[in-house]
C-alpha positions as CSV (number, residue, x, y, z in Angstrom):
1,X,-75.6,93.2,-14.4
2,X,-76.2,96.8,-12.6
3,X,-75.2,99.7,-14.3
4,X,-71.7,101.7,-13.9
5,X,-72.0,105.4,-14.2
6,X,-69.0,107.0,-14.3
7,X,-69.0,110.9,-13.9
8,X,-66.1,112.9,-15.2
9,X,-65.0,116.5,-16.6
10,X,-62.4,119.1,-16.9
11,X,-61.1,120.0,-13.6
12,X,-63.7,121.8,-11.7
13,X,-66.4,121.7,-14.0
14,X,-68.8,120.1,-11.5
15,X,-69.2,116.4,-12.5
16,X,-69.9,115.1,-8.4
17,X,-73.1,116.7,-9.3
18,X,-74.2,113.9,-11.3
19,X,-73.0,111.5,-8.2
20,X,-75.0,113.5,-6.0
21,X,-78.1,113.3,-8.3
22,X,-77.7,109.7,-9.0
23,X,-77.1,108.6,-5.8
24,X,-80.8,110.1,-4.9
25,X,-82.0,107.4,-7.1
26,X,-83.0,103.4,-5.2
27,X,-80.5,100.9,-6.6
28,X,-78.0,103.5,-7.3
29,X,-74.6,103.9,-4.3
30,X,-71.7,106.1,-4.6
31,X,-69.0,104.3,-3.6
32,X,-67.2,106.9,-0.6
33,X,-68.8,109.2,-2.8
34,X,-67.4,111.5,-4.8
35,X,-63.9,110.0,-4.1
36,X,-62.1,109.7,-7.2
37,X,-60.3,106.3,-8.4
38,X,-57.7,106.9,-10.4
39,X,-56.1,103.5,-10.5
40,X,-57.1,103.5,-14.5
41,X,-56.0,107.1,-16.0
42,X,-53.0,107.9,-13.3
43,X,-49.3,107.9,-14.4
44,X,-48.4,104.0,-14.2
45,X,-52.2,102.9,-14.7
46,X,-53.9,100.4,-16.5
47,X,-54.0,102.8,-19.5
48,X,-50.0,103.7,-19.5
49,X,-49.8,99.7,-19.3
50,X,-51.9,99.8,-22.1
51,X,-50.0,102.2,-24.3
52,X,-46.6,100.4,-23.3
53,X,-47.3,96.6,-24.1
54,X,-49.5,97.4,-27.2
55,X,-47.4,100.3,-28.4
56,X,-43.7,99.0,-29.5
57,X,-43.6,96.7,-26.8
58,X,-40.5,94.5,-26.4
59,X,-38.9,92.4,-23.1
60,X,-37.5,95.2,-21.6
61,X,-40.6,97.2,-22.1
62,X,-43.0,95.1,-21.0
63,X,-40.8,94.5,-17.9
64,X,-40.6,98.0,-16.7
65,X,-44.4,98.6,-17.8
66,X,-45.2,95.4,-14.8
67,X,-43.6,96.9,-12.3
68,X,-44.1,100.4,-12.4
69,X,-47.7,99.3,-12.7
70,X,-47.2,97.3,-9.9
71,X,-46.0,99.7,-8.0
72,X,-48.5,102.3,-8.7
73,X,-51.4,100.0,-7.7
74,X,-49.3,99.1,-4.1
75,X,-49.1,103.0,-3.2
76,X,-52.7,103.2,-4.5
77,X,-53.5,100.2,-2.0
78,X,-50.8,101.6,1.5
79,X,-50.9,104.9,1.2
80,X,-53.3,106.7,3.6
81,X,-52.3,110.2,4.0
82,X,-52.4,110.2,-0.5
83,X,-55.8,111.6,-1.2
84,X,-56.2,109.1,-3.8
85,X,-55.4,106.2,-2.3
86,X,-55.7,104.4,0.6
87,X,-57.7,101.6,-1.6
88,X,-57.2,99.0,1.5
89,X,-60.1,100.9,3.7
90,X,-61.6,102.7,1.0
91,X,-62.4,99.9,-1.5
92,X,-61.2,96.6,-0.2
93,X,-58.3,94.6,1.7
94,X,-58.9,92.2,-1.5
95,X,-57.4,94.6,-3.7
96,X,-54.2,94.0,-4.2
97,X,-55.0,90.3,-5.0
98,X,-56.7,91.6,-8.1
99,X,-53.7,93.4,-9.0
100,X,-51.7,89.9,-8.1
101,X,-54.1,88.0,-10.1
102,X,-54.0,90.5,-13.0
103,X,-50.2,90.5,-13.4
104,X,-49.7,87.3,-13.1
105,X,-51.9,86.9,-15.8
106,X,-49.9,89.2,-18.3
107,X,-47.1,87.8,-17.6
108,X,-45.6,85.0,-20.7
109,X,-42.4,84.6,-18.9
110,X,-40.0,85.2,-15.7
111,X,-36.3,85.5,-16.1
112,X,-33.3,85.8,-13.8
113,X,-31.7,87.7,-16.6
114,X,-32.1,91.5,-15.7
115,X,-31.2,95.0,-17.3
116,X,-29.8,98.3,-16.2
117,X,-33.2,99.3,-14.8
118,X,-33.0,96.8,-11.7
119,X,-29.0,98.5,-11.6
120,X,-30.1,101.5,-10.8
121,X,-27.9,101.7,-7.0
122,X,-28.5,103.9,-4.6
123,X,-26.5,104.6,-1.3
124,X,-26.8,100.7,-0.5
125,X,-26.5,98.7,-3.3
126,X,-23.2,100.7,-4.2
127,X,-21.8,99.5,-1.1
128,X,-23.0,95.9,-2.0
129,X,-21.2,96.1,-5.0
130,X,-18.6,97.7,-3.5
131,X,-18.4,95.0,-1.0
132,X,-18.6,92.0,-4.0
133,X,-15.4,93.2,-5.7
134,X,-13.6,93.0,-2.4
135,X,-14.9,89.7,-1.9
136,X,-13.9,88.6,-5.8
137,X,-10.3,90.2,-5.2
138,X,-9.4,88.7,-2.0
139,X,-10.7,85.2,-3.1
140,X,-8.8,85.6,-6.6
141,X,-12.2,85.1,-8.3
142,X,-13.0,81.8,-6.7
143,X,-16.4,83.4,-4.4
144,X,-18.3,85.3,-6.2
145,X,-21.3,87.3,-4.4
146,X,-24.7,88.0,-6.0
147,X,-25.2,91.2,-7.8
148,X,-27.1,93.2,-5.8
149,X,-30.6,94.3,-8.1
150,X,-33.6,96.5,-7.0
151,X,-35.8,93.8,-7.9
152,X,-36.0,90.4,-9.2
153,X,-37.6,88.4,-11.3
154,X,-37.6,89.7,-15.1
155,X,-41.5,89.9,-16.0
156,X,-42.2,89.6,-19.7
157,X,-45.4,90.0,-21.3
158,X,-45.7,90.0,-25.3
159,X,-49.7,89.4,-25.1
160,X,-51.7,90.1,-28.3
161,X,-54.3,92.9,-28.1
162,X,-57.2,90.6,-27.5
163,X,-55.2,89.0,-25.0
164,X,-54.7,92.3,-23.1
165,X,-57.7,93.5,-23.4
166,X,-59.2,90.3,-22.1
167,X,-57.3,90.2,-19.1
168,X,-58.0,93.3,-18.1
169,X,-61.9,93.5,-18.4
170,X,-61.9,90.8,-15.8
171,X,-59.6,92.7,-13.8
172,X,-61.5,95.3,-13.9
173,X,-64.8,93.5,-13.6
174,X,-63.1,91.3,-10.2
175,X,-62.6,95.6,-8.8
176,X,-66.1,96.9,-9.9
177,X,-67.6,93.2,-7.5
178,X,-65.5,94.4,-4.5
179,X,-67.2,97.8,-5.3
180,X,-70.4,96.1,-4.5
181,X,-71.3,95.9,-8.4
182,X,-73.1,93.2,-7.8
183,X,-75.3,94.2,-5.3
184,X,-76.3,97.6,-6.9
185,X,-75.6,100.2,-10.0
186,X,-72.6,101.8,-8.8
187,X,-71.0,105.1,-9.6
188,X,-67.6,105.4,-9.4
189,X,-66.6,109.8,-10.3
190,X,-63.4,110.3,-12.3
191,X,-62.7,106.8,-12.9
192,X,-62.8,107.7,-16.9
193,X,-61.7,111.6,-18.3
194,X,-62.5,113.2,-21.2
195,X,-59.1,112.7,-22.3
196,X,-59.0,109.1,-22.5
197,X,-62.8,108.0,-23.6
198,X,-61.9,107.1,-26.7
199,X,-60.9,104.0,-25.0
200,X,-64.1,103.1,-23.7
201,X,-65.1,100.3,-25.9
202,X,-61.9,98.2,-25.2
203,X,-62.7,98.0,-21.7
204,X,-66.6,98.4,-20.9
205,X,-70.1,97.1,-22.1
206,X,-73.5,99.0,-22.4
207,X,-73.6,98.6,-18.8
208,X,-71.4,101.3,-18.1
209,X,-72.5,105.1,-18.9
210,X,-70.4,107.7,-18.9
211,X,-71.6,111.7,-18.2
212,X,-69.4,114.4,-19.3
213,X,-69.8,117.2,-17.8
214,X,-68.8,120.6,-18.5
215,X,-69.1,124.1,-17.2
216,X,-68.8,127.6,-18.3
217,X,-64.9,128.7,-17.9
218,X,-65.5,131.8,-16.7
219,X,-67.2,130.6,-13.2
220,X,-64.5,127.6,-12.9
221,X,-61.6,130.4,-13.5
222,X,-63.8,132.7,-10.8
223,X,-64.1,129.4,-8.1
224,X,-60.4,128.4,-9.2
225,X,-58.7,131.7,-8.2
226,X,-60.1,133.8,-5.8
227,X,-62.8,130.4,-3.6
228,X,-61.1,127.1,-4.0
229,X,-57.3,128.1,-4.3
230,X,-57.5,129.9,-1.0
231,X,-58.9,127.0,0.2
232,X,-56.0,125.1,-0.7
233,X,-58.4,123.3,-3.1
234,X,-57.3,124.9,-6.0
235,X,-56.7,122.6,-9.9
236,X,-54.1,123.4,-11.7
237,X,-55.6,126.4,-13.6
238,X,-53.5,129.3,-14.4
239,X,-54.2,132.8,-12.2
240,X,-53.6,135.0,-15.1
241,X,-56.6,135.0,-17.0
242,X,-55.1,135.4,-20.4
243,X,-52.6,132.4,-19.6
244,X,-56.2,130.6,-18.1
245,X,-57.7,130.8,-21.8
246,X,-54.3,130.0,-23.7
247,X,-53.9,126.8,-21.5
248,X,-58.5,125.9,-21.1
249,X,-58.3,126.2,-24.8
250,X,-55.5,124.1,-25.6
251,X,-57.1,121.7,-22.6
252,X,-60.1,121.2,-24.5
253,X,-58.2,120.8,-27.7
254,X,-56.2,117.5,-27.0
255,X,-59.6,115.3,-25.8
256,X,-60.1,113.0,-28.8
257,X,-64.1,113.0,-29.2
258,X,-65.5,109.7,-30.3
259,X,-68.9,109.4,-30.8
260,X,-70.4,106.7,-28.4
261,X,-74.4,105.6,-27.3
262,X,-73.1,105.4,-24.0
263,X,-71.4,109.0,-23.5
264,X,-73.8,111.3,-22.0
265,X,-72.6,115.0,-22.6
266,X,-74.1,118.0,-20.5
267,X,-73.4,121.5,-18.9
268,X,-73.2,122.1,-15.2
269,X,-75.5,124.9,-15.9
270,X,-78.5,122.1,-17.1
271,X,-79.0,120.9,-13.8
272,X,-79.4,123.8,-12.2
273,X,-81.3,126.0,-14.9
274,X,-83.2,123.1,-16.7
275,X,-83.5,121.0,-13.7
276,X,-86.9,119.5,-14.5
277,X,-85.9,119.0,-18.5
278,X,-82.8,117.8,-18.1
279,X,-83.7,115.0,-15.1
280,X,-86.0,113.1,-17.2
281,X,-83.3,113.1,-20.2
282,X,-80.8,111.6,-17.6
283,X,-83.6,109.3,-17.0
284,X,-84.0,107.9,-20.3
285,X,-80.4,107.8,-20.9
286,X,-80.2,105.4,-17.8
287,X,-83.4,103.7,-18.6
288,X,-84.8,105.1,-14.9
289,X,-88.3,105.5,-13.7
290,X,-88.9,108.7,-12.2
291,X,-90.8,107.0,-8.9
292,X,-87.0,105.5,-8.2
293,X,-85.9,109.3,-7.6
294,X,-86.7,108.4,-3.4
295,X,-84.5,111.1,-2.5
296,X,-85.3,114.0,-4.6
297,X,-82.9,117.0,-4.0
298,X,-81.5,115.4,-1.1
299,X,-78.0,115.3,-2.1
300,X,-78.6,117.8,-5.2
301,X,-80.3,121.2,-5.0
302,X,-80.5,123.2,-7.8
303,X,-81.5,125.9,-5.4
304,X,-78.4,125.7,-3.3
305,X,-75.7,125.4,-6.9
306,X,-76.8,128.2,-8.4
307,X,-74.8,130.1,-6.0
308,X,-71.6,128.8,-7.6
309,X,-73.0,130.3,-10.7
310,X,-72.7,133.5,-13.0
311,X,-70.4,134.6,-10.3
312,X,-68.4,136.8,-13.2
313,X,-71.4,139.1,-13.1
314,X,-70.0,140.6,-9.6
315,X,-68.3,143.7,-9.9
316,X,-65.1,142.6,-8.9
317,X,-64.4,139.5,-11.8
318,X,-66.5,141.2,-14.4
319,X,-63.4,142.4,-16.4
320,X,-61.7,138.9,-16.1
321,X,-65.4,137.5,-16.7
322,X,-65.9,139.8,-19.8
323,X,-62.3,138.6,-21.0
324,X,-63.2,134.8,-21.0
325,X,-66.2,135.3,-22.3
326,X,-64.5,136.8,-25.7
327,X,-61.9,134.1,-26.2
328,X,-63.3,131.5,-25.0
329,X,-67.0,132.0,-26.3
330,X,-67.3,128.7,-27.7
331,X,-67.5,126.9,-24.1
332,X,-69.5,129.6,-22.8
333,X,-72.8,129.0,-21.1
334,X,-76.3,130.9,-22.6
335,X,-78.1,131.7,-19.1
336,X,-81.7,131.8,-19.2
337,X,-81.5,134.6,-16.5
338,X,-79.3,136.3,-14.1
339,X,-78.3,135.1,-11.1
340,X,-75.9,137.3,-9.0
341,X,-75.0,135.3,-6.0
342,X,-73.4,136.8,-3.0
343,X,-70.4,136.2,-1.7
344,X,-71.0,134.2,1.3
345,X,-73.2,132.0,-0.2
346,X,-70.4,130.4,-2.5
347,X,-68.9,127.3,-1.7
């Protein structure tokens, strides 16, 4: 099978640069991109699903854990205007009959039972209830209506982990095809964080290869505050700088690091300073031939990313620069040189 590359980081820390340079490669295709899919790591994805029906997972559990899945992966499919979705045009029509597929095969059993989660009224099914005690009263109990429910049936899954685990790989695997998988290596950013690697090997083979990538704090603070937050692109960094390296510390503190041959760890910084190093490293890692690199700096330039780079040496962040660089010093970049960029050359 073709390989699955899957870039990733911490928020800014410059891991599309690895789509860009990949995608320069024959055989390799970003899928849209650098557009992100989430449908693994989001609230209500496959790895929440995970947690609930292999972590203290009973009926009820497993119930709500279906549908809120469920659910996720539908918004994930309809929704247009949602940045990340929209999975109907930007992967396939076909997915959401993965997801059917999938669920149907976690599910052991379906009940007409149901629990207070599917009596959760609103507005309208307070009325129909309202409207079935009439009916009881008037009849003296001899009609009585349905009870209204937010859904029906009762899903219940009480799968092994093998069993999960299983199931989900070709889930998975059925998505990655519609990806075009098949046809080419495919790289697919963000679909994996740092946060949740440790869960790798439950859910890939060697084909898939991960790159980490990470980047000194004290330009992402620089781009985060005063470049991409007033382009309404902004992560969810603190503006204070002290509160930046309270929260990028403790960040960086909660990833679980699990050694793994096919987690490929770099700075930001690499490609730009050790461009002609660090290529042939990616190389070997991927088992590439240089003479597939057809598009050489087409997508990547070194020469244009080094703008984004060193920008706390400018007058006007070097006190905020100087400040990162003393408590957070062990995420810090060594540059080889300077490089002061000017202003309107940042992107």
């Amino acid at each position: 099978m073709n390989k699955l590359i899957i870039p990733t980081g911490y928020m800014g820390s410059g891991s599309s640069a690895i789509t860009d340079l990949l995608r320069e490669y024959e055989g390799y295709k970003a899928v849209n991109g650098s557009f992100e899919y989430v449908f693994l790591h989001c609230p209500n994805g496959v790895f929440d699903l995970e947690d609930k029906l292999l972590v203290g997972n009973n009926a009820i559990r497993s119930d709500e854990a279906l549908h809120s899945f469920y659910k996720m992966m539908k918004d994930l499919y309809d929704k247009k205007l949602w940045w990340p979705a929209d999975y109907r045009h930007k992967l396939s029509s076909d997915f959401i009959r993965c997801v059917d597929k999938y669920v149907e095969s976690l599910v052991d059993y379906k009940s007409d039972y149901y629990w207070y989660m599917q009596e959760r009224y609103g507005i309208s099914g307070t009325i129909k209830m309202a409207i079935r005690m009439i009916v009881r009263k008037i009849t003296f109990n001899k009609v009585t209506l349905k009870k209204p429910l937010l859904y029906s049936p009762m899903l219940i899954s009480l799968k092994s982990n093998d069993e999960f685990y299983d199931r989900t790989k070709v889930f998975i695997l059925d998505v990655l095809k519609l990806m075009g998988i098949e046809e080419s290596s495919i790289i697919v950013d963000q679909l994996l964080l740092p946060f949740n690697l440790w869960r790798m090997d439950n859910y890939f083979n060697d084909n898939a290869k991960c790159f980490v990538v990470e980047r000194d704090p004290r330009d992402v603070y620089i781009l985060n505050k005063y470049y991409w937050g007033l382009q309404s692109g902004a992560v969810p960094y603190p503006s204070n700088v002290e509160e930046f390296c309270k929260y990028y510390k403790r960040l960086r503190n909660v990833e679980r690091i699990k050694l793994n041959k096919n987690i490929y760890r770099l700075n930001f910084e690499d490609l730009i300073y050790r461009y002609d190093e660090t290529v042939p490293e990616i190389e070997k890692f991927l088992g590439l031939d240089d003479d597939k690199h057809i598009n050489k700096k087409r997508y990547f330039d070194p020469n244009i990313s080094i703008n984004n780079t060193q920008l706390f040496l400018r007058d006007e962040y070097r006190d905020e620069g100087e400040y990162i660089a003393e408590n957070l010093s062990e995420y810090t970049y060594v540059f080889p040189y300077k490089h002061c960029t000017e202003g309107k050359k940042v992107f």
